[in-house]
C-alpha positions as CSV (number, residue, x, y, z in Angstrom):
1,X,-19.9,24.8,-3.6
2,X,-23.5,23.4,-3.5
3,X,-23.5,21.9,-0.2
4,X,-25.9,18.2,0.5
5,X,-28.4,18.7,3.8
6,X,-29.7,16.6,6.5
7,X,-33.0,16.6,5.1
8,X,-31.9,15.6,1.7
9,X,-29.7,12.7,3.5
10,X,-32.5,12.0,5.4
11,X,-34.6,11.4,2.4
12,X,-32.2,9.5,0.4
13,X,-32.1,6.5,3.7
14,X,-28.0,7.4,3.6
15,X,-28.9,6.8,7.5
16,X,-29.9,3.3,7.1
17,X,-26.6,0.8,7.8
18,X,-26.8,-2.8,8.1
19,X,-27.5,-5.5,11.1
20,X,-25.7,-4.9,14.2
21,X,-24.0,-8.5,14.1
22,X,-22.7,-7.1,10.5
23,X,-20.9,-4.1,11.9
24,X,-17.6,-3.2,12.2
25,X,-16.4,-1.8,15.5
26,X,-14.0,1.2,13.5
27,X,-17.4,2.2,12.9
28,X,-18.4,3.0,16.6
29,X,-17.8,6.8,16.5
30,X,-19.9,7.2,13.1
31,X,-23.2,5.2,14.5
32,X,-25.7,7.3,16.5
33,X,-28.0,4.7,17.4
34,X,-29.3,0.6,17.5
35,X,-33.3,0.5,15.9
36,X,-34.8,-3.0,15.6
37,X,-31.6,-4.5,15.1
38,X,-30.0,-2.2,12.9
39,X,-27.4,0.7,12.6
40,X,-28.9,4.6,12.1
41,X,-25.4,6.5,10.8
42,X,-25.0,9.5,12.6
43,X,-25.9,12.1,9.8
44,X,-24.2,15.4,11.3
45,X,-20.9,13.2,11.2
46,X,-21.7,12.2,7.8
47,X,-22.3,15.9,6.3
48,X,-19.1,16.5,8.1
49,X,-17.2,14.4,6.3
50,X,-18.9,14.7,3.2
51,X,-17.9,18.1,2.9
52,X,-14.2,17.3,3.4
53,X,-14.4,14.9,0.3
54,X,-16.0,17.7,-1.6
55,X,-13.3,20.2,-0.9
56,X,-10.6,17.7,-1.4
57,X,-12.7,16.5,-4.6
58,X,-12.4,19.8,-5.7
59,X,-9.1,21.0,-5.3
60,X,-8.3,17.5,-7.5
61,X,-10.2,18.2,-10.2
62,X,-8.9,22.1,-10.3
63,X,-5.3,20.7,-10.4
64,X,-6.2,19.2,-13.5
65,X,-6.1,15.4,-12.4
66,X,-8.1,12.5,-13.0
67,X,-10.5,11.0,-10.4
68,X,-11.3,7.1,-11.4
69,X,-14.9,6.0,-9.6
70,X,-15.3,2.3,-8.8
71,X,-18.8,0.7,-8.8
72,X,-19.6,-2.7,-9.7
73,X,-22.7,-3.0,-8.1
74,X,-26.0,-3.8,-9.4
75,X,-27.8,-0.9,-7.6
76,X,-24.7,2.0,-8.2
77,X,-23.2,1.1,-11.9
78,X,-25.7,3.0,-13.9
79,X,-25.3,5.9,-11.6
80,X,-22.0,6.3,-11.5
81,X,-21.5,6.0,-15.0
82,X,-24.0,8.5,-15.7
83,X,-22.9,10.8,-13.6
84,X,-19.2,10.7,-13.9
85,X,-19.8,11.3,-17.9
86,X,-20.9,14.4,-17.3
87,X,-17.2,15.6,-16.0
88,X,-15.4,13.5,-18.4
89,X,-14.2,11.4,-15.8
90,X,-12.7,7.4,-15.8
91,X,-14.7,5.0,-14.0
92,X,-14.7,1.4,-13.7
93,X,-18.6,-0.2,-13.6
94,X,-17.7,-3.8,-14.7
95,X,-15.3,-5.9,-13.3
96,X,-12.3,-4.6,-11.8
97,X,-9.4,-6.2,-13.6
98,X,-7.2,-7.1,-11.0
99,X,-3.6,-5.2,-11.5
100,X,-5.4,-2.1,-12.6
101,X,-3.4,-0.1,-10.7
102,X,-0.4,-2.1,-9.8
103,X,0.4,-2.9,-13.6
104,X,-1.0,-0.1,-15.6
105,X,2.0,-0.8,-18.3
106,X,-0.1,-3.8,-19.1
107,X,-3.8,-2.2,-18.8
108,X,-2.4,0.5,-21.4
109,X,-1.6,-2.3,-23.7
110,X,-5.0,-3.5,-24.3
111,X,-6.8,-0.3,-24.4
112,X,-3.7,0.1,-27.2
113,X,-5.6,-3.0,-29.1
114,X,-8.5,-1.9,-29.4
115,X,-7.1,1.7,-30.7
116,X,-5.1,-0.7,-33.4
117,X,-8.2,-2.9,-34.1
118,X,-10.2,0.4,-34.8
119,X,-7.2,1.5,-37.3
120,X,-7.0,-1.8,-38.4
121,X,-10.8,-1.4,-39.7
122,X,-10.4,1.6,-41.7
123,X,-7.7,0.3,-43.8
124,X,-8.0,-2.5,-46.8
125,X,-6.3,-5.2,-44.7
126,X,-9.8,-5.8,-43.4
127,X,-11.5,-6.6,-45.7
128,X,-9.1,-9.4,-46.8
129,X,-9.8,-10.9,-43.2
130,X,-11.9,-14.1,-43.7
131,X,-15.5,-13.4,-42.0
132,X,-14.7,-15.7,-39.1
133,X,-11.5,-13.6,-38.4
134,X,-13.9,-10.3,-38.4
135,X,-16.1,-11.8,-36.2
136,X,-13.7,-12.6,-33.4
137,X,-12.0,-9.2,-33.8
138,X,-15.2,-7.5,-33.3
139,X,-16.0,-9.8,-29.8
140,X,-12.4,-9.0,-29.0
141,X,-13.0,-5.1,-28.7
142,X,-16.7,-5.5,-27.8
143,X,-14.9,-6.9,-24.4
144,X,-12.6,-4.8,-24.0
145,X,-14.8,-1.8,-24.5
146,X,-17.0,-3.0,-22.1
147,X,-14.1,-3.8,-19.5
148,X,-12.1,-0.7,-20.0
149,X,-14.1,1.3,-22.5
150,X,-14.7,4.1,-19.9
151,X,-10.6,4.5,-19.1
152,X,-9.4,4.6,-22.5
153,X,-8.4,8.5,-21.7
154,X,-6.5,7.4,-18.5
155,X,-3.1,8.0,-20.1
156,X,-1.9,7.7,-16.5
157,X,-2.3,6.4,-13.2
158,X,-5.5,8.5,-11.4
159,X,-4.5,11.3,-8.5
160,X,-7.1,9.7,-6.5
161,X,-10.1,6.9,-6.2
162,X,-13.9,7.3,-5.7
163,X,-15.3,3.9,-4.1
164,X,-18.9,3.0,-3.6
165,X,-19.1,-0.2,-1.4
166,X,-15.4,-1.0,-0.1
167,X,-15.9,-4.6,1.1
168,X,-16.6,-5.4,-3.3
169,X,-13.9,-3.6,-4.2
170,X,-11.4,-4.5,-1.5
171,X,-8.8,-5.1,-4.5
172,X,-8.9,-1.4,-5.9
173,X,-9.0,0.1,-2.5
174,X,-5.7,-2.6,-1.6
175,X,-3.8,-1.6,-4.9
176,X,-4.7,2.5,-4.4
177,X,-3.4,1.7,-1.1
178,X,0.2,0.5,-2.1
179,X,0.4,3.0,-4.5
180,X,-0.1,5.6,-1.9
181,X,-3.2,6.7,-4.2
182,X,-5.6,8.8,-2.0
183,X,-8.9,6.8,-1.4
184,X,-12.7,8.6,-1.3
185,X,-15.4,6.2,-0.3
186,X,-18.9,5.5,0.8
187,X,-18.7,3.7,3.7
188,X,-21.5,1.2,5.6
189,X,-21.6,0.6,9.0
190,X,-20.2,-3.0,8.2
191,X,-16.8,-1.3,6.8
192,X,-13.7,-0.7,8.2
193,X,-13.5,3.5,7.4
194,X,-9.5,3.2,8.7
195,X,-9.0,2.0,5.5
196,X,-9.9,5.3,3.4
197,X,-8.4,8.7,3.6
198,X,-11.9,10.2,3.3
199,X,-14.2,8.0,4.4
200,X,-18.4,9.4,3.5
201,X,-20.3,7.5,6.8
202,X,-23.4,6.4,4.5
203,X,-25.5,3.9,3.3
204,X,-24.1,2.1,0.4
205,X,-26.8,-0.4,-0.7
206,X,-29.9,2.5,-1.4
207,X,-29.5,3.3,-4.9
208,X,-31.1,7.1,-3.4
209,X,-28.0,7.6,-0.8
210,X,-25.8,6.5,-3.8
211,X,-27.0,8.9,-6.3
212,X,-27.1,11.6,-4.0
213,X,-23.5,11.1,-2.8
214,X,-22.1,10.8,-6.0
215,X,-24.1,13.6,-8.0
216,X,-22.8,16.0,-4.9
217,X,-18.8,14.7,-5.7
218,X,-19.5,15.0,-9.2
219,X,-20.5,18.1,-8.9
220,X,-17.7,19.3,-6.7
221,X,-15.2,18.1,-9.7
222,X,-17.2,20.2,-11.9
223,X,-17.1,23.5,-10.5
224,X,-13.2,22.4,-9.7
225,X,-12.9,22.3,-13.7
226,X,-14.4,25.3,-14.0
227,X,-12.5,27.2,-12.1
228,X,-9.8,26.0,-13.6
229,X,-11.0,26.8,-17.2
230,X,-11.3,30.5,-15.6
231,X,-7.9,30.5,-14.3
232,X,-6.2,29.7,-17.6
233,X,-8.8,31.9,-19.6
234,X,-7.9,34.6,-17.3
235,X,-4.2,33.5,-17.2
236,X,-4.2,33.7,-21.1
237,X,-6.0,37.3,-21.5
238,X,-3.0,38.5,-19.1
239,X,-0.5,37.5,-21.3
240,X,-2.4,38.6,-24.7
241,X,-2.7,42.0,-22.8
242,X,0.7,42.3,-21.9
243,X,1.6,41.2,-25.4
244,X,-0.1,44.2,-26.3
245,X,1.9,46.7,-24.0
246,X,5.0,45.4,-25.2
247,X,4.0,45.6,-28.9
248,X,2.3,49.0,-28.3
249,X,5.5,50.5,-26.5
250,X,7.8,49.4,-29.4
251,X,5.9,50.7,-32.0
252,X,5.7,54.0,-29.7
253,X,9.9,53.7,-29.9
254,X,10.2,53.2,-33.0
255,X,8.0,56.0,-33.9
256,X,9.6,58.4,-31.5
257,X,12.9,57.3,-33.6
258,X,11.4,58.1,-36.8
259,X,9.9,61.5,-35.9
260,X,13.2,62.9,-33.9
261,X,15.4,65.3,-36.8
262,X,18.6,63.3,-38.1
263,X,21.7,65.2,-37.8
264,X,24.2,66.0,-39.9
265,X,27.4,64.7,-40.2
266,X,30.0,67.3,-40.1
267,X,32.8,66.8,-42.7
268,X,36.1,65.9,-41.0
269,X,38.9,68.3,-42.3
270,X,41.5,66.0,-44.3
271,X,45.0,66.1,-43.2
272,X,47.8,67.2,-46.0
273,X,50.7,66.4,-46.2
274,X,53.6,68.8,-46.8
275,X,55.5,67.6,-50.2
276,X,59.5,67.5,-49.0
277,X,61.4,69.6,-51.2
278,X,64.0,67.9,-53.1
């Protein structure tokens, strides 16, 4: 697993936090020092941690489980969502509809719509909609491709959550928690980390320290999904190979059978009986 340096955290700012009358004091053990006013994140504690989310990141993704990213950020949307294609991966870059989580039944439904609206456009009953009613269809799924466009493969609820800035998106980070969904994050020095099961001590404003965080987790989930494409590739030429033995030692049998010299039947003597005499 390709594995993020100091100097590379070092020249991506993921030191830099925010004002010390920002801060939040769960953040005391990850701060290494005060400079003009302002937070430096202790950077061995960070590539600590960061390498915990990336072998728990991993092992997700090799399980075969969805990991859903969160960023609705100005500065982190466009990377996430260009990095989290690459793994074929949900994410969530607009607005987080509230109840994501805690009511997927209804989420499902309208990512359901716009699978019936594309249907709906291949068949005649389309084109007997009046131009007005087209038009408001197609605004209809323009929305909810741009809301929920990049879930529509999330059949089910996501094994775990991939955060970028957990003050803006307190609501998925509440929800993942009452699920009991397991929570990554990059966290800020004005962040409560007690709040995430693997909190990654970093600077979340720096579109630099974001892209660098998230290309390493991304990359993490794809050598998971790798591995697991060996495992069943491997797993599969097993059981073609012992498919083979089996076939090749009952066609053996049954030629051992064919070859071996059939013997005869002997003739069982038939048993007379003696006529009485009258």
């Amino acid at each position: 697993m390709a594995k993020v340096t100091f100097e590379e955290m070092l020249d991506a700012g993921v030191h830099f936090g925010h004002l010390r009358r920002k801060w939040n004091p769960n953040m005391a053990p990850y701060i290494f020092m005060e400079r003009n006013g302002i937070h430096i994140i202790d950077l061995y504690k960070t590539e600590a941690k960061l390498d915990d989310a990336l072998k728990a990141l991993k092992q997700i993704a090799k399980s075969g489980r969805k990991i859903l990213f969160v960023a609705t950020k100005k500065q982190a949307k466009d990377i996430v969502a260009e990095s989290v294609k690459k793994v074929n991966m949900p994410y969530v870059t607009e607005r987080w509809p509230g109840g994501m989580l805690t009511n997927f039944a209804t989420i499902r439904k309208a990512v359901r719509k716009m699978t019936a609206i594309d249907k709906m456009k291949t068949t005649s009953s389309w084109n007997n909609l009046s131009k007005r009613e087209r038009l408001q269809i197609d605004r209809e799924r323009a929305k909810l491709e741009k809301n929920l466009g990049s879930i529509s493969d999330m059949s089910r609820l996501p094994a775990a959550l991939f955060v970028v800035d957990i003050l803006k998106e307190n609501i998925a980070v509440a929800e993942a928690r009452k699920l009991n969904i397991p929570t990554f994050a990059m966290v800020d020095t004005n962040s409560d980390p007690t709040l995430i099961d693997f909190p990654i001590p970093a600077n979340d404003d720096a579109s630099k320290s974001i892209s660098l965080i998230v290309n390493a987790a991304t990359q993490a989930i794809a050598e998971g999904l790798a591995e697991r494409k060996m495992a069943r590739e491997k797993k599969a030429a097993e059981n073609s190979e012992k498919e083979a033995k089996a076939a090749a030692k009952k066609e053996e049998a049954a030629k051992k059978d064919g070859d071996a010299p059939k013997t005869e039947r002997k003739a069982r003597p038939r048993k007379t009986v003696a006529k009485k005499q009258d």
